[in-house]
C-alpha positions as CSV (number, residue, x, y, z in Angstrom):
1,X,0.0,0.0,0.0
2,X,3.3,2.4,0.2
3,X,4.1,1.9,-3.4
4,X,1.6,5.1,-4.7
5,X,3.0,7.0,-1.9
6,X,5.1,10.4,-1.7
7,X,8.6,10.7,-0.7
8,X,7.6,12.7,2.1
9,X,4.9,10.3,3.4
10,X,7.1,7.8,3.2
11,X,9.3,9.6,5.1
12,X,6.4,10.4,7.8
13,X,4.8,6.7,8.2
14,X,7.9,5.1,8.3
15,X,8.5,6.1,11.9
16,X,5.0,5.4,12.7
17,X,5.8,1.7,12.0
18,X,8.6,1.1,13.8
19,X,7.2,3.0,16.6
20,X,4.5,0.2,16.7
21,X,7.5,-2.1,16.9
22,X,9.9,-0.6,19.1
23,X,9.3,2.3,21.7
24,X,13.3,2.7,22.2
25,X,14.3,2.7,18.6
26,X,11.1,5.1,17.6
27,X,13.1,8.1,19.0
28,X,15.9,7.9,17.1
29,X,14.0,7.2,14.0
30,X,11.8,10.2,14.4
31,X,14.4,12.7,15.1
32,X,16.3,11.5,12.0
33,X,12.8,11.9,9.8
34,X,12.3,15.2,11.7
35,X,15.8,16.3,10.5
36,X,15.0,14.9,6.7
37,X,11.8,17.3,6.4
38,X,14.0,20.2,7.7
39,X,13.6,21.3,11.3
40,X,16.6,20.5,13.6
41,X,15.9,18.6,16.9
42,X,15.8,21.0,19.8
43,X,17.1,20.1,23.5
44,X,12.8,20.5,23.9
45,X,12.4,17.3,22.5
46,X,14.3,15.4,25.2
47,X,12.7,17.6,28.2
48,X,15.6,19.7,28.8
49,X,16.4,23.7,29.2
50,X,17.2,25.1,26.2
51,X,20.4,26.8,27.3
52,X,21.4,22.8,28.0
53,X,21.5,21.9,24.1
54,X,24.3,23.9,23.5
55,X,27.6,23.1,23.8
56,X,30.7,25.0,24.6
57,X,31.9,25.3,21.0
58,X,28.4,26.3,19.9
59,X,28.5,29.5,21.9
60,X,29.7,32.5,20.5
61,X,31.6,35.6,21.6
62,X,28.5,37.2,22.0
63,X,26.5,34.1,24.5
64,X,29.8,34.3,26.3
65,X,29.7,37.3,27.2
66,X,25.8,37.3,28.2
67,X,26.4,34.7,29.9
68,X,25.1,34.7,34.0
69,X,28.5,33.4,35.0
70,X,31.2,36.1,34.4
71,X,34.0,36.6,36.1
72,X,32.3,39.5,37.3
73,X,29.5,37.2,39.1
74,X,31.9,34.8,39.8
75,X,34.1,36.8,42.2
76,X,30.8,38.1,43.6
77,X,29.4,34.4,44.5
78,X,33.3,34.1,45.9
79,X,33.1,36.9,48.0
80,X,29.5,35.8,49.4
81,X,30.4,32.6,50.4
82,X,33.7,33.9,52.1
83,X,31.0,36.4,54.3
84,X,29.0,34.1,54.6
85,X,31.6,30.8,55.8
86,X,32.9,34.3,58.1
87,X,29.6,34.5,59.4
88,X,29.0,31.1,60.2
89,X,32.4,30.5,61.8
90,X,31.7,33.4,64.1
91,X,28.0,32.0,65.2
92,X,29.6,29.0,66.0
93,X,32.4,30.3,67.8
94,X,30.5,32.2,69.7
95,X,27.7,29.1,70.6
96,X,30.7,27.1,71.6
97,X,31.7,29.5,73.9
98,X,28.7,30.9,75.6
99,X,27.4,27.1,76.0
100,X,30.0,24.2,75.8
101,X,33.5,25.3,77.1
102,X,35.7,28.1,77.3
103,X,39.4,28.6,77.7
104,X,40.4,31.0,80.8
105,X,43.6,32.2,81.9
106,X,44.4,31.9,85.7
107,X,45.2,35.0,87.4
108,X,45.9,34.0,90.4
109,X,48.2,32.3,92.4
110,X,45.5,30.9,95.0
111,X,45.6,27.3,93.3
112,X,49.3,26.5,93.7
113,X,50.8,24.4,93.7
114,X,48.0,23.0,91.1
115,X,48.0,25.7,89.0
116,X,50.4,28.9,88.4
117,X,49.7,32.1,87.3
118,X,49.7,32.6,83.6
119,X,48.3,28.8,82.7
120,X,45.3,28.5,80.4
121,X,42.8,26.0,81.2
122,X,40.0,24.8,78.9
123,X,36.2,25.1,81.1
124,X,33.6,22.9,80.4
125,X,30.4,24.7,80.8
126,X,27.9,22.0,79.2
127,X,28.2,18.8,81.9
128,X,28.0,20.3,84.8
129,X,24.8,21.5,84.4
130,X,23.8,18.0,83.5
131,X,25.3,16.2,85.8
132,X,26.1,18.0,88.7
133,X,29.2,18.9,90.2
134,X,31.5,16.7,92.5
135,X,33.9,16.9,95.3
136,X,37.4,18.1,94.5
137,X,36.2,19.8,91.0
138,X,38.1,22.7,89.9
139,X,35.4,25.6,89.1
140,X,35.6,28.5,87.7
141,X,32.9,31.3,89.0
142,X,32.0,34.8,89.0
143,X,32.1,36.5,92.1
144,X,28.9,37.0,94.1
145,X,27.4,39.8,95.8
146,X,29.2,38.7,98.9
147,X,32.5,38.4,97.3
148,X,35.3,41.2,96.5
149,X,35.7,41.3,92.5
150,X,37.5,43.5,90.4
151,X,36.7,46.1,88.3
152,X,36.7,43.6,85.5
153,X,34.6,41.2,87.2
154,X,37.9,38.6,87.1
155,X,36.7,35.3,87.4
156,X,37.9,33.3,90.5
157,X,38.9,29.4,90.3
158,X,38.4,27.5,93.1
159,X,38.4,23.7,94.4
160,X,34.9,22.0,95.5
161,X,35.0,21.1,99.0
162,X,31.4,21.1,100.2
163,X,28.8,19.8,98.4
164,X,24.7,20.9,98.5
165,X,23.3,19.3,101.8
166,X,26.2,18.9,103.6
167,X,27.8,19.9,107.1
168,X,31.5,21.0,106.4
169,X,33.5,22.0,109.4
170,X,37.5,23.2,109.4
171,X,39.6,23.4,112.1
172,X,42.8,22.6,113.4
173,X,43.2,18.8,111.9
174,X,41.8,20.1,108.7
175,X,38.5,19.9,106.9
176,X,35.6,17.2,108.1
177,X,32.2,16.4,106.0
178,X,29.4,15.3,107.8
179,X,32.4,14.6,110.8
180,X,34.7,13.1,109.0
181,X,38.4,13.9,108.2
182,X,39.1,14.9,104.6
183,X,42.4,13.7,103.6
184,X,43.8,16.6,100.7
185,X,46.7,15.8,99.1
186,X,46.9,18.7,97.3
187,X,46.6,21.5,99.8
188,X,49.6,23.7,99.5
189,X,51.2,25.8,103.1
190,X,53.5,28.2,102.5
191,X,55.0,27.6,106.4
192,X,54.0,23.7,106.1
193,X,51.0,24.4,109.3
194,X,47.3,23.7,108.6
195,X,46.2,26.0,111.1
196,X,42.5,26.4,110.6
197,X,40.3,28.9,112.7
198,X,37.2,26.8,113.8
199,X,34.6,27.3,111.6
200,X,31.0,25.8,110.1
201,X,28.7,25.5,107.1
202,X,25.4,23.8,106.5
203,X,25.5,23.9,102.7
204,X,21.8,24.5,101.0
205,X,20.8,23.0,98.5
206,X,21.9,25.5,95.6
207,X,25.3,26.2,97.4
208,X,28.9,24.8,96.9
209,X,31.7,25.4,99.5
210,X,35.2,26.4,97.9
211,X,38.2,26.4,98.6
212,X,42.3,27.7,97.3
213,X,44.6,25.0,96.9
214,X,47.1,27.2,98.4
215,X,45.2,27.3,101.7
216,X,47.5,30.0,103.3
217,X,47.1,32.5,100.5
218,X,43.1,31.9,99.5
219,X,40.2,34.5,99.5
220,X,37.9,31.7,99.5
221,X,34.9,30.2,101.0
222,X,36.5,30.4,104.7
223,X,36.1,34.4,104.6
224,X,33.2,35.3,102.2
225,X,31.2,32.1,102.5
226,X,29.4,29.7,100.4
227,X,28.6,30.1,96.8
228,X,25.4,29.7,95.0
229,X,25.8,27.1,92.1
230,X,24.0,30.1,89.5
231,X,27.4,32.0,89.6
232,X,29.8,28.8,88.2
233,X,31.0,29.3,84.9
234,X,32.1,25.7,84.6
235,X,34.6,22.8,85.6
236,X,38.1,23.0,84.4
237,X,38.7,19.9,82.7
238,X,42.1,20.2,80.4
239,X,45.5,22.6,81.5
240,X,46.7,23.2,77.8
241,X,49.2,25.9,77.9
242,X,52.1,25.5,79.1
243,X,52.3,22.5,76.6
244,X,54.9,21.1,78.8
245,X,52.4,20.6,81.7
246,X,49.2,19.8,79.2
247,X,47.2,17.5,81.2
248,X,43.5,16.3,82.0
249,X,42.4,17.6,85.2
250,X,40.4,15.1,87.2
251,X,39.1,14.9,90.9
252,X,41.2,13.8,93.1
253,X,40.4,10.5,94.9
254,X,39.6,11.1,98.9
255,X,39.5,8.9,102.0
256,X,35.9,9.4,102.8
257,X,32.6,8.4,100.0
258,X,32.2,11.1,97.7
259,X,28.2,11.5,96.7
């Protein structure tokens, strides 16, 4: 039935046929009819944009330079991901510090032998408030109402002696919780005595007693009082600087339970 046909529908119904035979091969077969009548395929025909049809040697001086991408737009996309990496880097910094740790720099010389003057120690803010804090923890706090500070508002950094609840007494054989004898091995005398005025604390249940490692050169609890737990900053957990005495800083163990 093709023989009385035209050229041209012959060159129309042949696709059709093969489309009836093969759903793959009917695209290729159409777009090589479609190019025998005269119209070019288009990037259209396959579903994409039409910008995507062309390739890099079809464009000419003139697409080039329309193009969206100059190198004028690209250093502007540079420079607004640099701002905006800046930007990100400085939220983050500043959400690390205000809720998950902190370096500080100790001041003063109240925790020797422990720490010196001039060390930098890295404050965990973020556990503490989870779990608790513990006897023999080394805080850093802001000082209260009841407490000298500086005209900077200097931080202090103390050790936890007294914990919420308890009955802490000092005197001359040393510190006792709930009556008995807390054995500090880290307590520094400058003339080797322990010589303790007599004094008492019921702790409440917001409150944390603290103490200076170097007892005989403290401001500390044993003049100003207790502390509330609002005004910690956080536990030091990691000396870092000077990197010759970089070390984890851990409770140390004690003679009597520890809550």
């Amino acid at each position: 039935m093709f023989e009385h046909s035209s050229d041209a529908s012959r060159s129309v119904a042949w696709p059709r046929c093969v489309h009836r035979a093969s759903g793959r091969a009917s695209v290729g077969l159409r777009t090589a009819s479609a190019t025998r009548l005269g119209w070019a395929p288009s990037s259209a025909m396959v579903g994409l944009p039409p910008d995507m049809g062309q390739t890099p040697h079809s464009l000419s001086k003139g697409d080039l330079a329309a193009h969206p991408y100059t190198p004028q737009m690209r250093k502007r996309h540079l420079l607004i991901e640099i701002a905006q990496t800046v930007a990100l880097t400085v939220v983050a910094f500043y959400l690390l510090q205000t809720f998950i740790a902190q370096p500080f720099r100790v001041e003063q010389g109240s925790m020797r032998i422990t720490f010196e003057p001039g060390e930098y120690v890295l404050v965990d803010k973020l556990s503490p408030r989870l779990t608790g804090f513990h006897r023999g923890d080394v805080v850093i706090f802001l000082p209260p109402e009841s407490w000298p500070s500086s005209s900077d508002n200097t931080p202090y950094i103390k050790r936890v002696i007294g914990l919420p609840g308890e009955t802490v007494t000092i005197g001359a054989d040393g510190v006792r919780i709930n009556g008995s004898l807390l054995t500090e091995g880290y307590v520094y005398l400058d003339d080797g005595s322990n010589i303790e005025e007599p004094q008492s604390w019921r702790l409440a249940a917001d409150e944390l007693l603290v103490f200076g490692d170097h007892r005989s050169n403290s401001s500390d609890s044993r003049a100003y009082g207790p502390i509330p737990i609002s005004a910690v900053v956080g536990r030091a957990v990691i000396r870092y600087y000077p990197i010759d005495r970089m070390s984890l800083i851990t409770p140390p163990p004690y003679s009597i339970a520890v809550p």
